[in-house]
Backbone as XML, in Angstrom:
<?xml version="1.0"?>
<chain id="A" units="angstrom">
  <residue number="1" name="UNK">
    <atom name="N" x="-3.391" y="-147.457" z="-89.175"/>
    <atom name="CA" x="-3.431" y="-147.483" z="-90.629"/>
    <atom name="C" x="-4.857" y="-147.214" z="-91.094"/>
  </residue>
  <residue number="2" name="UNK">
    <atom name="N" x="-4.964" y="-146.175" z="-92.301"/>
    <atom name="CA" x="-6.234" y="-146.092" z="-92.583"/>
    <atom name="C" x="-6.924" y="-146.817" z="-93.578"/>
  </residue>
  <residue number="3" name="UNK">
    <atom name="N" x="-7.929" y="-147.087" z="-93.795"/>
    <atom name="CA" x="-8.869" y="-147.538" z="-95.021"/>
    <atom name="C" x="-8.516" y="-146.671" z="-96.136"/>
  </residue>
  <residue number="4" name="UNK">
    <atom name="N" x="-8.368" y="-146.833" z="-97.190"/>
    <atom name="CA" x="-8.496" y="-145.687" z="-98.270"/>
    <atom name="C" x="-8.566" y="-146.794" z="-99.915"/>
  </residue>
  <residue number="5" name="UNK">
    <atom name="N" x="-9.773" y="-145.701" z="-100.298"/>
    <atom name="CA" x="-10.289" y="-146.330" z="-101.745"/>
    <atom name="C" x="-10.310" y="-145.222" z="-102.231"/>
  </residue>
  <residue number="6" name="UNK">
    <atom name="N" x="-9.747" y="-144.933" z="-103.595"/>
    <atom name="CA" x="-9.720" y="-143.957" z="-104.990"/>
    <atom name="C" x="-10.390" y="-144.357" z="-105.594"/>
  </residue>
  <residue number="7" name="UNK">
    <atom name="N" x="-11.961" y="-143.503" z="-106.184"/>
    <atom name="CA" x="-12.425" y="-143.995" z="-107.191"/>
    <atom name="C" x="-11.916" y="-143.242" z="-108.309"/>
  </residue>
  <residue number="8" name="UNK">
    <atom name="N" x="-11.449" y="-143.168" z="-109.505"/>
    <atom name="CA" x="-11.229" y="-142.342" z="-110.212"/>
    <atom name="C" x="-11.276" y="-143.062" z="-111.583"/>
  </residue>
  <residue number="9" name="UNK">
    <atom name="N" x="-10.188" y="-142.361" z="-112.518"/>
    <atom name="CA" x="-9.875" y="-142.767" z="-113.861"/>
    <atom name="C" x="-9.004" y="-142.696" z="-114.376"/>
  </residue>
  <residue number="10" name="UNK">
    <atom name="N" x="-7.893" y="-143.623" z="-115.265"/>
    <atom name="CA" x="-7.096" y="-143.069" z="-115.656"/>
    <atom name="C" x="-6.426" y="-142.040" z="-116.404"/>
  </residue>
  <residue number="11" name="UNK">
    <atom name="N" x="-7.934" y="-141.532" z="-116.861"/>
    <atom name="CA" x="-7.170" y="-140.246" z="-118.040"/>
    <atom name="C" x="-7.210" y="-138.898" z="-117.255"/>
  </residue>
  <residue number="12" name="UNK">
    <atom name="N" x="-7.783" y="-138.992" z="-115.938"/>
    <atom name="CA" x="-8.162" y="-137.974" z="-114.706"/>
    <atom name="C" x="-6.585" y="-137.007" z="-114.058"/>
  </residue>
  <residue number="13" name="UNK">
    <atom name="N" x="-6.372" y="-136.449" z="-114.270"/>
    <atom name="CA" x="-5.131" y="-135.782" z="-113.854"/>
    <atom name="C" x="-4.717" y="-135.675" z="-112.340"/>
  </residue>
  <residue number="14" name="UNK">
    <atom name="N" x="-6.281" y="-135.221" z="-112.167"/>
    <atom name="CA" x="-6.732" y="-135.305" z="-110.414"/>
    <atom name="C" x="-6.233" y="-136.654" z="-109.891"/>
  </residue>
  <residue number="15" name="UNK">
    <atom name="N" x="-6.965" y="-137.302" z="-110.523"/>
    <atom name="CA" x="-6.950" y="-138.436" z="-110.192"/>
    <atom name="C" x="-5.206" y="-139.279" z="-109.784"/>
  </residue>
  <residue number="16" name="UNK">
    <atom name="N" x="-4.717" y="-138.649" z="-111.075"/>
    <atom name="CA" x="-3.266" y="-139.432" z="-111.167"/>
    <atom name="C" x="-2.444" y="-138.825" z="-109.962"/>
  </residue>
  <residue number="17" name="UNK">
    <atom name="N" x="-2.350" y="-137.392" z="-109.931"/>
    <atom name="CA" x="-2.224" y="-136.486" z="-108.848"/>
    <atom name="C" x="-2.412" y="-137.473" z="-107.329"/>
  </residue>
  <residue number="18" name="UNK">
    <atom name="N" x="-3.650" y="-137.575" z="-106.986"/>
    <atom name="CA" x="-3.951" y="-137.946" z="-105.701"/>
    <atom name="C" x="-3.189" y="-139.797" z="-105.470"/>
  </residue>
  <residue number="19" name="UNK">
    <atom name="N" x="-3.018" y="-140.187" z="-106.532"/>
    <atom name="CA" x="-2.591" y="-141.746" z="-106.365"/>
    <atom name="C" x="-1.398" y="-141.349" z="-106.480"/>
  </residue>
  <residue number="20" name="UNK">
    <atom name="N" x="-0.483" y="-140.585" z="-106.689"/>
    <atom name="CA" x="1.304" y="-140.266" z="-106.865"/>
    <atom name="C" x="1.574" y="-140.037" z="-105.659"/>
  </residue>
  <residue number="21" name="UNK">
    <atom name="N" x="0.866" y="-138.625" z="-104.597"/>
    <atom name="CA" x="0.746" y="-138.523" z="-103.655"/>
    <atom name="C" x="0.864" y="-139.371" z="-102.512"/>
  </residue>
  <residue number="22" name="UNK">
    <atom name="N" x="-0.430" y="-140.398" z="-102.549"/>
    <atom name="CA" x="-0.096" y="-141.095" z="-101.932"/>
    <atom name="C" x="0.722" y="-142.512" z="-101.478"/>
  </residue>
  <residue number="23" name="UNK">
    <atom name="N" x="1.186" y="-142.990" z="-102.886"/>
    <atom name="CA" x="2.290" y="-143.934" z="-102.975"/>
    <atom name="C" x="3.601" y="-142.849" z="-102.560"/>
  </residue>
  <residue number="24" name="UNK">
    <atom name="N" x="3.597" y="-141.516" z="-102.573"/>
    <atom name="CA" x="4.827" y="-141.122" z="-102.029"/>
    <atom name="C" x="5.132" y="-140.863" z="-100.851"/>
  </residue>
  <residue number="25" name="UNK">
    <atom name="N" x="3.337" y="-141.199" z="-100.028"/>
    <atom name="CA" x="3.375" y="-141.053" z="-98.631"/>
    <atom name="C" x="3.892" y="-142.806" z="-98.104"/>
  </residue>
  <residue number="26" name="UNK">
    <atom name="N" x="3.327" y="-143.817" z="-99.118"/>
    <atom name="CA" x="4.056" y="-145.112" z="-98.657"/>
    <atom name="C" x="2.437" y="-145.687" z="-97.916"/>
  </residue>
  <residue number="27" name="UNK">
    <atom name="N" x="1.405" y="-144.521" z="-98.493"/>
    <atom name="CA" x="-0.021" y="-144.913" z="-98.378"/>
    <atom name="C" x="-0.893" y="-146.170" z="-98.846"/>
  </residue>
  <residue number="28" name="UNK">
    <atom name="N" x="-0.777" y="-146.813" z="-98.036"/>
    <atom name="CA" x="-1.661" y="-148.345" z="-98.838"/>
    <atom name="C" x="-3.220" y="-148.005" z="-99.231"/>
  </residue>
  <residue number="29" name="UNK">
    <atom name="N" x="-3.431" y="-148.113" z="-100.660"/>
    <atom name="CA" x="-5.013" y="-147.565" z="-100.865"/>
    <atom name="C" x="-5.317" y="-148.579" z="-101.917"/>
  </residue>
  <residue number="30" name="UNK">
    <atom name="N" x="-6.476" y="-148.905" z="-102.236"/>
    <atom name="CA" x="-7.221" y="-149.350" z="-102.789"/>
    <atom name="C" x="-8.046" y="-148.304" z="-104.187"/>
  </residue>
  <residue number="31" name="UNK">
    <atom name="N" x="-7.722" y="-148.653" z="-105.178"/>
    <atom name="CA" x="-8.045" y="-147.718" z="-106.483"/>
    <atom name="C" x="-8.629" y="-148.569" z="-107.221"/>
  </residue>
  <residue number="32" name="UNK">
    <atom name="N" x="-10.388" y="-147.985" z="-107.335"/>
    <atom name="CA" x="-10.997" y="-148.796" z="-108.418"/>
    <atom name="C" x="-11.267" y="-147.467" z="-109.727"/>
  </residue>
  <residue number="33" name="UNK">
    <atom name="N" x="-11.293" y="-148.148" z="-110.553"/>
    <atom name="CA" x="-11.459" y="-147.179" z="-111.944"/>
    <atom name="C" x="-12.588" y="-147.443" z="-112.624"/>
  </residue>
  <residue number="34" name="UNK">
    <atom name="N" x="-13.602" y="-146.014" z="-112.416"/>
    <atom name="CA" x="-14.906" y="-145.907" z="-112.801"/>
    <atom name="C" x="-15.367" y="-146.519" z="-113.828"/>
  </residue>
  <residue number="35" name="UNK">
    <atom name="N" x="-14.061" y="-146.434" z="-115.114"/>
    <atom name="CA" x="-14.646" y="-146.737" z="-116.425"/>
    <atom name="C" x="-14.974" y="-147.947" z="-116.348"/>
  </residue>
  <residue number="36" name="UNK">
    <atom name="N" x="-14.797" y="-148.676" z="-115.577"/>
    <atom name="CA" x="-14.256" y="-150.337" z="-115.396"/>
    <atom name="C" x="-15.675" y="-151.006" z="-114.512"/>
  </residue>
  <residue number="37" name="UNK">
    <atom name="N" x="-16.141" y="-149.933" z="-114.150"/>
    <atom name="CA" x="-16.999" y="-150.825" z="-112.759"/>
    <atom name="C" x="-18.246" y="-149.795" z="-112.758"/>
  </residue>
  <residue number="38" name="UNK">
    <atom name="N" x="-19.156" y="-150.187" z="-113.034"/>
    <atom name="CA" x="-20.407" y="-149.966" z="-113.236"/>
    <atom name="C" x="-20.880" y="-149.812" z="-111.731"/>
  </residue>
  <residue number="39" name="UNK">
    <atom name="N" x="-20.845" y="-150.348" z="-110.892"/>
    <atom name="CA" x="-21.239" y="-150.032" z="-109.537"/>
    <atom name="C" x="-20.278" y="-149.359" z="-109.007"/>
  </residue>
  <residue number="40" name="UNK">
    <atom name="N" x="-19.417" y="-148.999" z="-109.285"/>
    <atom name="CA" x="-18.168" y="-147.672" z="-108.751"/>
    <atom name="C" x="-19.006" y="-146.414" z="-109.205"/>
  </residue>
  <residue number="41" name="UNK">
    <atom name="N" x="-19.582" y="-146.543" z="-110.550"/>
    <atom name="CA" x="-20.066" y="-144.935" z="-110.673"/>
    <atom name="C" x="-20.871" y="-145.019" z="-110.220"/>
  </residue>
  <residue number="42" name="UNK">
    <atom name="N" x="-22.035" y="-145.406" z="-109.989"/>
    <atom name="CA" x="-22.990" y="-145.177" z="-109.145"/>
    <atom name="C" x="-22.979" y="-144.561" z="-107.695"/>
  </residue>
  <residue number="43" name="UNK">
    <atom name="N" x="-21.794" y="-145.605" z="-107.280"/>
    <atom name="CA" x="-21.112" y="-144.926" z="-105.850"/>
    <atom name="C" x="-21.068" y="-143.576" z="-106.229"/>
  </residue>
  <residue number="44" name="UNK">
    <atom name="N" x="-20.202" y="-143.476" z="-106.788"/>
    <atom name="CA" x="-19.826" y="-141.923" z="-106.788"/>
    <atom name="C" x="-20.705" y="-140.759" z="-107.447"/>
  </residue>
  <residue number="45" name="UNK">
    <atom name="N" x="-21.712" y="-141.079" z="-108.117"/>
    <atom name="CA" x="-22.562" y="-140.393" z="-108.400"/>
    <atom name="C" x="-23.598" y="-140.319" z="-106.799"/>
  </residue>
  <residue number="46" name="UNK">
    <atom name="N" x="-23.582" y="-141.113" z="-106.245"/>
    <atom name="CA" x="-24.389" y="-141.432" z="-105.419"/>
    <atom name="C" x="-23.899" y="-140.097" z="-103.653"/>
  </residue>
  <residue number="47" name="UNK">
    <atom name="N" x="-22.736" y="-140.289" z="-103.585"/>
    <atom name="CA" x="-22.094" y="-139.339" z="-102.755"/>
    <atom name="C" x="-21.831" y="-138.113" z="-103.525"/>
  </residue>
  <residue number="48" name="UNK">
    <atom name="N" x="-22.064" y="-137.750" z="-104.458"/>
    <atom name="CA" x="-21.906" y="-136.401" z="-105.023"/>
    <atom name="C" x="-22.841" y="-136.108" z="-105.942"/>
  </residue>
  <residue number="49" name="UNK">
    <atom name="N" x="-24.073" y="-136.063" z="-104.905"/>
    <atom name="CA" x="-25.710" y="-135.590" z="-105.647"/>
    <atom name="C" x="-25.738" y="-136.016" z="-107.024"/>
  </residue>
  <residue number="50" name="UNK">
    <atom name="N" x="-25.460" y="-136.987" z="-107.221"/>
    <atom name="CA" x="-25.423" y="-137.348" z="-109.068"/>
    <atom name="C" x="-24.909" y="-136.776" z="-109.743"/>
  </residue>
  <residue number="51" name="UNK">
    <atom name="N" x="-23.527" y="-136.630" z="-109.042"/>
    <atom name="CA" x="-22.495" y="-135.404" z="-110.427"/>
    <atom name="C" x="-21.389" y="-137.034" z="-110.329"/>
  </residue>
  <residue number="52" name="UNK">
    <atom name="N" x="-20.690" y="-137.458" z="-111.272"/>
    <atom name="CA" x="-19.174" y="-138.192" z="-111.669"/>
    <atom name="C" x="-18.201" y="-137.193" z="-111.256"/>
  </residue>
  <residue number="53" name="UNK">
    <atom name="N" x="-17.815" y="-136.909" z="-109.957"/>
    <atom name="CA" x="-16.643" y="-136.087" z="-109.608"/>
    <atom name="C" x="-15.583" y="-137.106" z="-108.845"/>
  </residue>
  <residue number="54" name="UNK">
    <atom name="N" x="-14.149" y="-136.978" z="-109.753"/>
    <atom name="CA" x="-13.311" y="-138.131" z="-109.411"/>
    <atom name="C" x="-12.072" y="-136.748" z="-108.808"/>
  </residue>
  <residue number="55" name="UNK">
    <atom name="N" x="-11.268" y="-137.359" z="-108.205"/>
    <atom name="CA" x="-10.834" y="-138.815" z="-107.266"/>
    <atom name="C" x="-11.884" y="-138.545" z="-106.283"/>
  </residue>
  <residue number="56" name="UNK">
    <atom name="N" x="-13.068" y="-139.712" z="-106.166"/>
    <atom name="CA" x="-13.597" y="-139.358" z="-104.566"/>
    <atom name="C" x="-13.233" y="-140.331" z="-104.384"/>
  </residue>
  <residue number="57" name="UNK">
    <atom name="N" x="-12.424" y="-140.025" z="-102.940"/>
    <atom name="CA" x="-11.726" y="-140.882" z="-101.961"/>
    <atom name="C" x="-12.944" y="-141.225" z="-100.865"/>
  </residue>
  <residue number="58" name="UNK">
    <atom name="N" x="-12.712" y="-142.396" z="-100.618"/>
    <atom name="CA" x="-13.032" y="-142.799" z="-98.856"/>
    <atom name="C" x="-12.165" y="-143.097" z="-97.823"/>
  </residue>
  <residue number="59" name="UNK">
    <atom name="N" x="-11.932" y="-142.744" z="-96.990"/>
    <atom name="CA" x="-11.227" y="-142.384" z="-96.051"/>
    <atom name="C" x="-11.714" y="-143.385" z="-94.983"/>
  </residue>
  <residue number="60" name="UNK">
    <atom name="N" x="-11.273" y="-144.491" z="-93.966"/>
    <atom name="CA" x="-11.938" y="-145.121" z="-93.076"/>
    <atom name="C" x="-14.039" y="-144.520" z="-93.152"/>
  </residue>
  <residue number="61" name="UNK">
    <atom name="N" x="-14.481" y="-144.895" z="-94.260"/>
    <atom name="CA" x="-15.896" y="-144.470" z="-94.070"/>
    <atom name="C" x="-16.234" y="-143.299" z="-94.692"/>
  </residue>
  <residue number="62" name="UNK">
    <atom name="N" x="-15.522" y="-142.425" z="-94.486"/>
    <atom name="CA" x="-15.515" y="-141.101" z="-94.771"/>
    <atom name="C" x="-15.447" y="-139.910" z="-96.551"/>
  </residue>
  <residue number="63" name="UNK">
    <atom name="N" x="-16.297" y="-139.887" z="-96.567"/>
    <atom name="CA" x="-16.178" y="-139.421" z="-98.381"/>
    <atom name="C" x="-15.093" y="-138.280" z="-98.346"/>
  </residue>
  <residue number="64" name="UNK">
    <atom name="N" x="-14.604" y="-137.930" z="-99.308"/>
    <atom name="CA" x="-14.022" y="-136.909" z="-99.652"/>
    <atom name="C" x="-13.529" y="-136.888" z="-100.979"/>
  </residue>
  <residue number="65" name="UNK">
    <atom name="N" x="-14.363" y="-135.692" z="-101.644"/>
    <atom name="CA" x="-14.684" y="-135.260" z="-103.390"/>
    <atom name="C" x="-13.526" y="-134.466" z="-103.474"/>
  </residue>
  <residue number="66" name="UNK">
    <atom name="N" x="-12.482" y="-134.832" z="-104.422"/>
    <atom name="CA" x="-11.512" y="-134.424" z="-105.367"/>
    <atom name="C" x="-10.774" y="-133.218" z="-103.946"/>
  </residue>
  <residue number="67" name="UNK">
    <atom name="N" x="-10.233" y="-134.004" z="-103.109"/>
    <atom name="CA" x="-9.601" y="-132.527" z="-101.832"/>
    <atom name="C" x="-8.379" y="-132.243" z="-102.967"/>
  </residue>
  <residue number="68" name="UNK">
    <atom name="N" x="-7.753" y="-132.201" z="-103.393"/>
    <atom name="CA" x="-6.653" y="-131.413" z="-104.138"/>
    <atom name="C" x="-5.351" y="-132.219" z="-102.926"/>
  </residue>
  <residue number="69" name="UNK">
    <atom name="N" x="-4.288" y="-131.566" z="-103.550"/>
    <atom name="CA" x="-3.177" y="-131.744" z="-102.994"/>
    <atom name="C" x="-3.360" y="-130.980" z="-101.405"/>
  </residue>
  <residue number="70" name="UNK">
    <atom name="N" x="-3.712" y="-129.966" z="-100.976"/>
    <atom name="CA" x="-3.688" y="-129.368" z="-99.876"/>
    <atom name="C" x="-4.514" y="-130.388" z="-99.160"/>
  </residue>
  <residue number="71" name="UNK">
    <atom name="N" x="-5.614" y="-130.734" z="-99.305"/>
    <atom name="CA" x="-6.668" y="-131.209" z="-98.745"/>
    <atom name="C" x="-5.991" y="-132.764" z="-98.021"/>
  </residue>
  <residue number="72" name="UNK">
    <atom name="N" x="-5.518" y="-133.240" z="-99.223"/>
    <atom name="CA" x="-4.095" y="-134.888" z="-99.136"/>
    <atom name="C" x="-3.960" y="-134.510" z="-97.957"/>
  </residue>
  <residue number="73" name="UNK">
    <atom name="N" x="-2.741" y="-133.419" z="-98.250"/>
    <atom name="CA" x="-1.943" y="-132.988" z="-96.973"/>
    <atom name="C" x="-2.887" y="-132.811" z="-95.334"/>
  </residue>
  <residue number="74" name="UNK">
    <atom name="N" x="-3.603" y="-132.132" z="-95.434"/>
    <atom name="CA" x="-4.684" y="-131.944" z="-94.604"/>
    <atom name="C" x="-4.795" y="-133.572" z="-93.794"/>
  </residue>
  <residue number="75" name="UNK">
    <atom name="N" x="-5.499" y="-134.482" z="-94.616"/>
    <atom name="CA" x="-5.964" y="-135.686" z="-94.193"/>
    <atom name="C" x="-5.000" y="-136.421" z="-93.657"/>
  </residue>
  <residue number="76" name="UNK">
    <atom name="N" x="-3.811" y="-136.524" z="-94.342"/>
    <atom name="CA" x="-2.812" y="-137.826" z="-94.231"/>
    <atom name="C" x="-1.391" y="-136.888" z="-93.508"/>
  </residue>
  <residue number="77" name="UNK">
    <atom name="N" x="-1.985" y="-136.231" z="-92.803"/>
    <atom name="CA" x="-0.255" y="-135.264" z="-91.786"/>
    <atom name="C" x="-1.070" y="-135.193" z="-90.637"/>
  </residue>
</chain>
């Protein structure tokens, strides 16, 4: 079983996208929402040279900036 945290937002499409996905994989993840947590954006500004690019996922450790649906697929098959 893997680690997995969504940072994103709710008005994020991406975002909603990648959390549908993976509740349809039956994926246990952890989703914090940027607007909400002041040290979430930082994170994520922090792994993406100081840009706010959501859904960045972590993966057991592992960053990964907005992979799209292919990318999902990629990681979690």
């Amino acid at each position: 079983m893997k680690n997995v945290k969504v940072y994103g937002a709710d008005w994020c499409s991406d975002c909603v996208t990648a959390k549908k996905f993976l509740e349809s994989k039956k994926i246990d993840f952890e989703y914090i929402d940027i607007t909400k947590d002041e040290l979430a954006v930082r994170f994520v500004e922090k792994v993406n040279d100081g840009k706010r690019i959501i859904p960045t996922l972590v993966i057991d450790g592992k960053t990964h900036t907005n992979p799209g649906i292919a990318g999902l697929i990629r990681l979690f098959n």
